[in-house]
N, C-alpha and C positions, 0 to 999 in steps of 0.2 A: 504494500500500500504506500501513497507516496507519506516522503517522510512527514511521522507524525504525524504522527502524526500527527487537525493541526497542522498540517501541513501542508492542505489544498489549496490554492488560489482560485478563487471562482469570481469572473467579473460578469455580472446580470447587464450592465451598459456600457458602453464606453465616455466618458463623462468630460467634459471641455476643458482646458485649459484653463486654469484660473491666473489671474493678473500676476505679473513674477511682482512681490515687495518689493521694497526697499532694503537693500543688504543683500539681493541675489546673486549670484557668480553662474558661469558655464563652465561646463566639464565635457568632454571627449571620454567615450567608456567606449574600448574599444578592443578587440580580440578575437579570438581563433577557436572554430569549434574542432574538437580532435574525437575522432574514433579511438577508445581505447581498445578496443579490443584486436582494432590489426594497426595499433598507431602510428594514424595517417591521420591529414587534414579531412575533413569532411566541405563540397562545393555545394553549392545549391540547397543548401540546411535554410529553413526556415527559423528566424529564430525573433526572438523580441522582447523588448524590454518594458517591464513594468514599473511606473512608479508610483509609488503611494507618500502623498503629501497631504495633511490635516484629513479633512474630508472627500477629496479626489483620486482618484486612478486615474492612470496614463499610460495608454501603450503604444508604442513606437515598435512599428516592423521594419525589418530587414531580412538580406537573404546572400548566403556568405558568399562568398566569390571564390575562383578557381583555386584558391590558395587557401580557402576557409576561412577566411578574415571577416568581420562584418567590423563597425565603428556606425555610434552616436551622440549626436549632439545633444547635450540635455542643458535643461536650466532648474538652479537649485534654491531653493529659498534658506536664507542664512541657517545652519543647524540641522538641515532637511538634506539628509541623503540616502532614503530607503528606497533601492533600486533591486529587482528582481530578474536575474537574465535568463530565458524560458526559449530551448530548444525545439525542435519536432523532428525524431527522426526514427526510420522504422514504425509509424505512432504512435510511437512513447513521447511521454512530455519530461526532458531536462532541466531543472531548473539550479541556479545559485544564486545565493545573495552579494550583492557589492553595493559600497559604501564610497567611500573617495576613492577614487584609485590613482592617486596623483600621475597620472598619464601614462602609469606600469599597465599591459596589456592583460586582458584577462582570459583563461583557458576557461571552457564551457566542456565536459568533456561529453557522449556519447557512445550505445554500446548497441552490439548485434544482439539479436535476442536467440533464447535456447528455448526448448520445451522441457528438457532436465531439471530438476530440482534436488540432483544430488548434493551440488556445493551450498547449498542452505542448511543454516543450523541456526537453533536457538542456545541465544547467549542467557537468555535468562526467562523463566517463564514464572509471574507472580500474580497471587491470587488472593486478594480480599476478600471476605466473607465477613457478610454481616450479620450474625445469626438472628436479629431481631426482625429484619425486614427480608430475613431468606434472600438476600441481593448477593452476588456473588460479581465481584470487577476484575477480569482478569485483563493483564498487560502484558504483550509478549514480545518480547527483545529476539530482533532476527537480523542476522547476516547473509549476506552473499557473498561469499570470497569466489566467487569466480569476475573473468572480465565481459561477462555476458548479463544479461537482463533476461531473468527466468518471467517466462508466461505463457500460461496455460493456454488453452485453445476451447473449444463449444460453450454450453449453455452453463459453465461455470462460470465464469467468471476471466480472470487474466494471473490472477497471484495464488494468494498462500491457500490453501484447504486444511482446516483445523478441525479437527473432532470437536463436538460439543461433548460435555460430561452425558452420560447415559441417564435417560428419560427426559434432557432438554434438547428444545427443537424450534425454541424460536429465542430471541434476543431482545433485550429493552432498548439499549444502548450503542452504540459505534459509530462510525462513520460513515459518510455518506456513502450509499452502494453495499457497505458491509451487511449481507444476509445469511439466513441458515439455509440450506438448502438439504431439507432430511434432518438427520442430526450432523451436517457438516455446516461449519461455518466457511463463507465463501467468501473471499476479498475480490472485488474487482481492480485491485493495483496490482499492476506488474513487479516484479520486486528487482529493485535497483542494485546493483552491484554496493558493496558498503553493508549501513547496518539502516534499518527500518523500525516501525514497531507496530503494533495491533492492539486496541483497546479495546473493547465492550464489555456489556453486561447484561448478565441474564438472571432468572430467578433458580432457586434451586430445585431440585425437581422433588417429586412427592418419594419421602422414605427417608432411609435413614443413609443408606451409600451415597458418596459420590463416589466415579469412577471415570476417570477420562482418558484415554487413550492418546499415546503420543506418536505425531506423527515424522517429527523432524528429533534427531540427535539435540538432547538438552541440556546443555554446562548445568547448570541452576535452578531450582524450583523454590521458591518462598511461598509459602501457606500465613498470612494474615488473619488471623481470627479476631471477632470480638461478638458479645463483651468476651471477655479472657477467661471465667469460670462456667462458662458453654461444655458443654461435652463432646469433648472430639478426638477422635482417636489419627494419627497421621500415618499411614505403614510405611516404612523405611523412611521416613521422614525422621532429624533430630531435633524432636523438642526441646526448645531454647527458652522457655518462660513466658513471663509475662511481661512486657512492655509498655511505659505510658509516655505517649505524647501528648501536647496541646491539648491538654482535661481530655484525654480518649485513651481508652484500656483496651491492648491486645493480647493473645498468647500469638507466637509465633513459631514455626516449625519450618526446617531447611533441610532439600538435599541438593545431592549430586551425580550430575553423570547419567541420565537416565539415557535409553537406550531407544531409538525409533523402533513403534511396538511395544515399549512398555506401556505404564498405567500411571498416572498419580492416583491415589485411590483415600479416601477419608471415611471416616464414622462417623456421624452427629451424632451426639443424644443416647449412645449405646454402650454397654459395655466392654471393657475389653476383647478381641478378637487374635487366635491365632496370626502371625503378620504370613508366615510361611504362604497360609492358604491362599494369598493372593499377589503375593509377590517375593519371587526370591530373593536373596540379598546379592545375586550377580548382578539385577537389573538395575538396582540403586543403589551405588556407593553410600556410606556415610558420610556426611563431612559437616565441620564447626563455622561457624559464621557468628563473629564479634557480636555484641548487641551494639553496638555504636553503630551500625547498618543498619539496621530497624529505623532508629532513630532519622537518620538520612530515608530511609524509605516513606517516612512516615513526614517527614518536612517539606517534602518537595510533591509538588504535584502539579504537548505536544504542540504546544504552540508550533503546527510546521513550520512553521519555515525552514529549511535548510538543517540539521544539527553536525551534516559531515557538508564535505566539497561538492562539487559535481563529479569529481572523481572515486567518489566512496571515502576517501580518505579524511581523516576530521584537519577541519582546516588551523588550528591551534590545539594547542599542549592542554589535557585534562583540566587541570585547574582553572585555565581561561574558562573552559567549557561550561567547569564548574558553576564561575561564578556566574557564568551567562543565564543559566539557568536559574539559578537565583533571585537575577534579577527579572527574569520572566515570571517568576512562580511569585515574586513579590508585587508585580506589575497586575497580577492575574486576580490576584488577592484584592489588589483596590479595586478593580473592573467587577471583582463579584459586589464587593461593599456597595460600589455606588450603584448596583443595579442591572449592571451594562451587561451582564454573562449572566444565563437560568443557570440555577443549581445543578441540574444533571450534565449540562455541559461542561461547566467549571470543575465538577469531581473528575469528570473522567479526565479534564487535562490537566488538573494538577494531580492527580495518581500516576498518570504516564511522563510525568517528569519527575517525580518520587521513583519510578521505574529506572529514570539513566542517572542518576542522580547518585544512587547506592549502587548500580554497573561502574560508575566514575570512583568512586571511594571502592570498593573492593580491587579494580585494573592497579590501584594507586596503593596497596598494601604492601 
């Protein structure tokens, strides 16, 4: 899905030019689309730039030339440089952010696409559960190390296919186009070389099991609970306690290493349960996770835009990213106070930056 998810641009008009102030400057943003995958320039690439100033959009087309170059002229209002550069090729939509580029050229990269989905994996896959309101918010952290652009083909969709937990089959929450199709969940984004993520939410289904079935190789699984003296049992999962953040009480439970074809698999509400009967301990490593990650998981919560390059690659060192995010999740915070974001919007995107947020603090260990 594209990043951040959060991370769609959708323009419903195209809106006029508003008068340039007083204090405005021009700028030249100007660069090279490259094909990463047989890196080469890319001619005749559709490409354009967005700009978003107070209440306006603005987009400016262009189309590269034999060499892949495209360049534009923009005009900037003093302090005002939120620019978006939005490729089309294969039709897959490219995008990065640029800000000043003091007249350094900028690479836009693009890729071939695959029908494989071997070289995807999940880097983290987290799950809050609310036991009070049966809401269950999962976020799931996904990579593409390869230099191709995975997408599916027919009446699914174009990206990831995710199991839903067993006896769920429709969803509350996600992104625009994100449906269940059966009990699978179906992205209609193609998945971009780099790393990605997937939000939604659904309700829990009648009983006492969850059971989900995994479809990608998965570094990471966090289980979120609340409130925390819920009864729940986690199999191969290590319960780590209980945790409070901002007046909210969790218990949380971690593993690792799960295996494409295993299970995350839970209890509510029930007794102890052999773990054997439903999952070996080959399929789920153990492993320990600080509570100072909780914490992080629980502070931050896809504003898309952009969170790596156009090349997959993150365009600064963790920390910056860190804070970036920070200041997105504190940005996000006033927009819900003063109104401007409904509640189920603003949970799910400050949960999916809670998501890379403790990805960035555990890379950083």
């Amino acid at each position: 899905m594209t990043n951040l998810y959060i991370r769609t641009v959708c323009l419903l008009s195209f809106l006029s030019i508003p008068a340039i102030p007083s204090g405005s400057y021009s700028e030249t943003i100007s660069g090279r689309v490259v094909n990463k995958t047989f890196d080469r320039t890319e001619s005749g690439c559709q490409i354009s730039l967005i700009q978003h100033g107070g209440e306006s959009v603005e987009v400016i087309r262009d189309t590269t030339d034999t060499g892949g170059e495209f360049s534009f002229e923009v005009e900037h209002a003093e302090g005002d440089a939120h620019n978006i550069l939005s490729a089309s090729y294969g039709g897959i939509t490219y995008r990065k952010n640029v800000a000043h580029t003091h007249g350094e050229p900028v690479e836009l990269a693009v890729y071939e696409t695959s029908d494989s989905d071997s070289s995807v994996t999940v880097i983290s896959h987290h799950l809050v559960i609310d036991g009070n309101s049966r809401e269950v918010t999962q976020i799931i952290i996904v990579r593409n190390s390869s230099t191709r652009t995975f997408r599916t083909g027919g009446d699914h969709g174009h990206g990831l296919e995710i199991p839903l937990p067993e006896g769920v089959t429709s969803i509350t929450g996600g992104a625009e186009g994100l449906h269940a199709h059966g009990d699978i969940l179906v992205s209609p984004e193609p998945v971009r070389p780099g790393g990605s993520q997937m939000i939604f939410t659904h309700k829990l289904a009648n009983g006492s099991r969850y059971k989900q079935r995994v479809n990608y190789p998965t570094s990471s699984v966090d289980v979120m609970m609340t409130p925390p003296d819920a009864e729940i049992e986690a199999t191969g999962l290590q319960d780590l306690g209980d945790v409070a953040f901002q007046q909210r009480n969790y218990r949380r439970f971690r593993g690792a290493a799960l295996k494409k074809g295993g299970h995350i698999i839970l209890r509510l509400g029930v007794p102890s349960v052999d773990l054997e009967e439903y999952l070996s301990r080959d399929t789920l490593k153990w492993t320990l996770g600080g509570l100072a990650v909780a914490f992080g998981l629980l502070a931050v919560f896809y504003r898309k835009l952009p969170k790596r390059d156009g090349d997959g690659r993150n365009g600064s060192s963790s920390e910056e990213r860190r804070q970036a995010l920070l200041r997105h999740i504190a940005d996000l915070d006033d927009r819900h106070e003063d109104g401007a974001i409904g509640e189920q919007d603003y949970r799910a995107r400050r949960e999916a930056l809670m998501a890379e947020v403790i990805d960035l603090e555990e890379l950083g260990e």
